[in-house]
N, C-alpha and C positions, 0 to 999 in steps of 0.2 A: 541403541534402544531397539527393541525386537517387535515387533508385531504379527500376533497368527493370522493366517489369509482362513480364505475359504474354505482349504483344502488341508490345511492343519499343520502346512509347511511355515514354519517362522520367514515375514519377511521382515528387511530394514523397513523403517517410518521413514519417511519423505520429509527430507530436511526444508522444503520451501511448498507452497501454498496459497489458494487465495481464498477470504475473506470477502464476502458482499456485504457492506452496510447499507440498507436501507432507509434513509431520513427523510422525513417531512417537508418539503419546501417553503410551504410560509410558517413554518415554528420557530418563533422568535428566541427558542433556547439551543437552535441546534450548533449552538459555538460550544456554550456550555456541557453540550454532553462531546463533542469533537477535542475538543481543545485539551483537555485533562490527559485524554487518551496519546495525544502527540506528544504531551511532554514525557508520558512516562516513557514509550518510545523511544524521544530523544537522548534518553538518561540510561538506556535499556544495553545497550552495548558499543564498546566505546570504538573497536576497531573497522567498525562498518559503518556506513550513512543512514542514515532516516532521509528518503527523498518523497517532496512531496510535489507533485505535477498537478501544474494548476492552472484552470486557462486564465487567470488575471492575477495579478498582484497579491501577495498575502503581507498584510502587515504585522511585520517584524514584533511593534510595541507589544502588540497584543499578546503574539507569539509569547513576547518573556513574561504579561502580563500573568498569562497560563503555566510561568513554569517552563517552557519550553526554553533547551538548551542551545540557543543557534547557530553556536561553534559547532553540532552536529548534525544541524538539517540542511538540505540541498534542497534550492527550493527551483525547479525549472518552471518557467512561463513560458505554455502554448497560446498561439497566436492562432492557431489553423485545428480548428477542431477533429477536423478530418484523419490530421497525422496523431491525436491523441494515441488513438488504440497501439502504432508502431513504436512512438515511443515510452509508451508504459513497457511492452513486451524488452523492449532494446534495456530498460532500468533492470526489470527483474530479472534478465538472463545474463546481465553482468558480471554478476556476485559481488560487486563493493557496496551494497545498499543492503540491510539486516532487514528493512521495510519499505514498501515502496507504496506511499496511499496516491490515489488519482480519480478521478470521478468520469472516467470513458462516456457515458452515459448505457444505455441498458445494450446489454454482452449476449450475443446469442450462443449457443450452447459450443457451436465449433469456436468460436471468439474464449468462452471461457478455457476449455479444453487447451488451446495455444498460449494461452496467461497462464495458465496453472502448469504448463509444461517450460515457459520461461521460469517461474518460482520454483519450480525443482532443478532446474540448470543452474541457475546462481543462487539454490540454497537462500532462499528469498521471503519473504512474506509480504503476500499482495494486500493492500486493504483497498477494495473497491467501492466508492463510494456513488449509491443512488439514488437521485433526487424522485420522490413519490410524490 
């Protein structure tokens, strides 16, 4: 797929990218609108992972409650908030993950620039998610 630039030269589209969700923190439905989104995701393409980085536990039940396929999500648990941001970049510059969602917390602009430069390495799709 082709894309005109600025200058009227066709370039390639940038196979990987990131995404900022911004959610509510005390909205009692923010699963409800999360959730639907992961499954389809999970079901989205079979030869790569759906990984989702999460500093605590995600329950599984729920997971299939939503639909979600969990023979294709990779679910890693951070412990150290601090390594978040390295290991988000480490997922998306892999290229075994078709998505990689993570909640870093709020990305300064060199911070997003280096994510979105991991998501075009491994052909990737970032969903960043942040707590308002």
């Amino acid at each position: 797929m082709i894309n005109a630039s600025l200058h009227g030269a066709p370039q390639p589209l940038a196979k990987g990218g990131i995404t900022e969700l911004v959610l509510t923190q005390n909205a009692p439905d923010q699963t409800q609108l999360l959730l639907p989104m992961v499954a389809h995701l999970s079901r989205s393409c079979q030869d790569r992972w759906l990984t989702w980085i999460s500093p605590g536990p995600v329950d599984r039940g729920l997971l299939e409650r939503y639909g979600v396929d969990t023979t294709r999500i990779r679910l890693i648990h951070i412990n150290d908030q601090h390594d978040a941001r390295w290991i988000v970049w480490e997922a998306l510059a892999k290229g075994n993950s078709h998505t990689v969602i993570a909640a870093p917390g709020k990305l300064t602009k060199r911070e997003m620039h280096l994510l979105e430069g991991a998501a075009q390495r491994g052909e990737c799709q970032g969903l960043m998610l942040r707590m308002r």
